[in-house]
C-alpha positions in Angstrom: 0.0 0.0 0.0 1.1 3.2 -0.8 -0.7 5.6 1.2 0.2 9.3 0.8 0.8 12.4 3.9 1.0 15.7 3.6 2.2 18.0 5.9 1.4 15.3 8.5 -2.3 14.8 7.7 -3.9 11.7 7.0 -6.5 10.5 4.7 -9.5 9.3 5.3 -11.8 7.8 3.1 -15.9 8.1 3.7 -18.0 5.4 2.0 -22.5 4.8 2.6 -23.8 1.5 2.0 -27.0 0.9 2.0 -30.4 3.2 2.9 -30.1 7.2 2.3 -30.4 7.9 6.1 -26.9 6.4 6.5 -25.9 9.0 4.1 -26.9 11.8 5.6 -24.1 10.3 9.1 -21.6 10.7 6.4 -21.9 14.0 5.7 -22.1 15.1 9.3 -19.0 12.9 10.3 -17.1 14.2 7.0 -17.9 17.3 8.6 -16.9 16.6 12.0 -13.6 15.3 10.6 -13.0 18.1 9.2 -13.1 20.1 11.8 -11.8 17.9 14.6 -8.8 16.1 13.2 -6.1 15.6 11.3 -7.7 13.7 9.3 -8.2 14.9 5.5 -11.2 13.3 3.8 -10.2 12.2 0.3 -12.0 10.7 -2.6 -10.0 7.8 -3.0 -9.5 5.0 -1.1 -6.8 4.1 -2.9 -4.9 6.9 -1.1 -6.6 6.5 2.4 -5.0 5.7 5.4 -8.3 5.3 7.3 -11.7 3.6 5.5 -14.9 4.3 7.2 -17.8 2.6 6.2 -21.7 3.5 7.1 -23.6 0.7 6.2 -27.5 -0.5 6.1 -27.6 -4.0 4.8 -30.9 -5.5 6.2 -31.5 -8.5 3.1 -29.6 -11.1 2.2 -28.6 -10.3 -1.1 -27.2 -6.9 0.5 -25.8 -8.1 3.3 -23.5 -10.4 0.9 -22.6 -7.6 -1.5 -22.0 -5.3 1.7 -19.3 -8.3 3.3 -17.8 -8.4 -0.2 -17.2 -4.5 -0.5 -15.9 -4.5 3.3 -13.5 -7.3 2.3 -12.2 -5.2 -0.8 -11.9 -2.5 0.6 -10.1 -3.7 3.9 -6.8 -4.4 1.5 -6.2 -1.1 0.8 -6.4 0.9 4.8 -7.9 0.1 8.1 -11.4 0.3 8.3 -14.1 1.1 11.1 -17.9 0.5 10.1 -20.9 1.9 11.6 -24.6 0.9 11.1 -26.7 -2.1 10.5 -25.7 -5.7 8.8 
């Protein structure tokens, strides 16, 4: 993994799966990183150094694709996940 710092600021990358509401705890914790951290919220994850994931899976079908996506994505940075499964 390459994962790139500026100036001693980490990445974080931001990610909703699932219902709309989950969305909108995205925006406010993109927000709240923002102000509050070092963290830099990027649109890459890629280039992240943190994942976090917001996630409503309540079927079958979407809990499987959900575990799949948090599997991918768990190669690239540390990830912390919030919501339902």
């Amino acid at each position: 993994m390459d994962n790139h710092q500026s100036n001693n600021t980490k990445k974080v990358y931001l990610e909703n799966i699932g219902c709309e509401r989950r969305g909108l705890d995205i925006a406010e914790l993109n927000r709240d990183l923002i102000n509050s951290t070092k963290y830099e919220v990027c649109n890459n994850y890629n280039i992240a150094d943190l994942i976090i994931i917001s996630t409503c899976a309540l079927s079958k079908n979407q809990k499987k694709a959900t575990i799949d996506r948090l599997n991918y994505l768990h190669q690239y940075a540390p990830l912390i996940i919030a919501g339902c499964l």
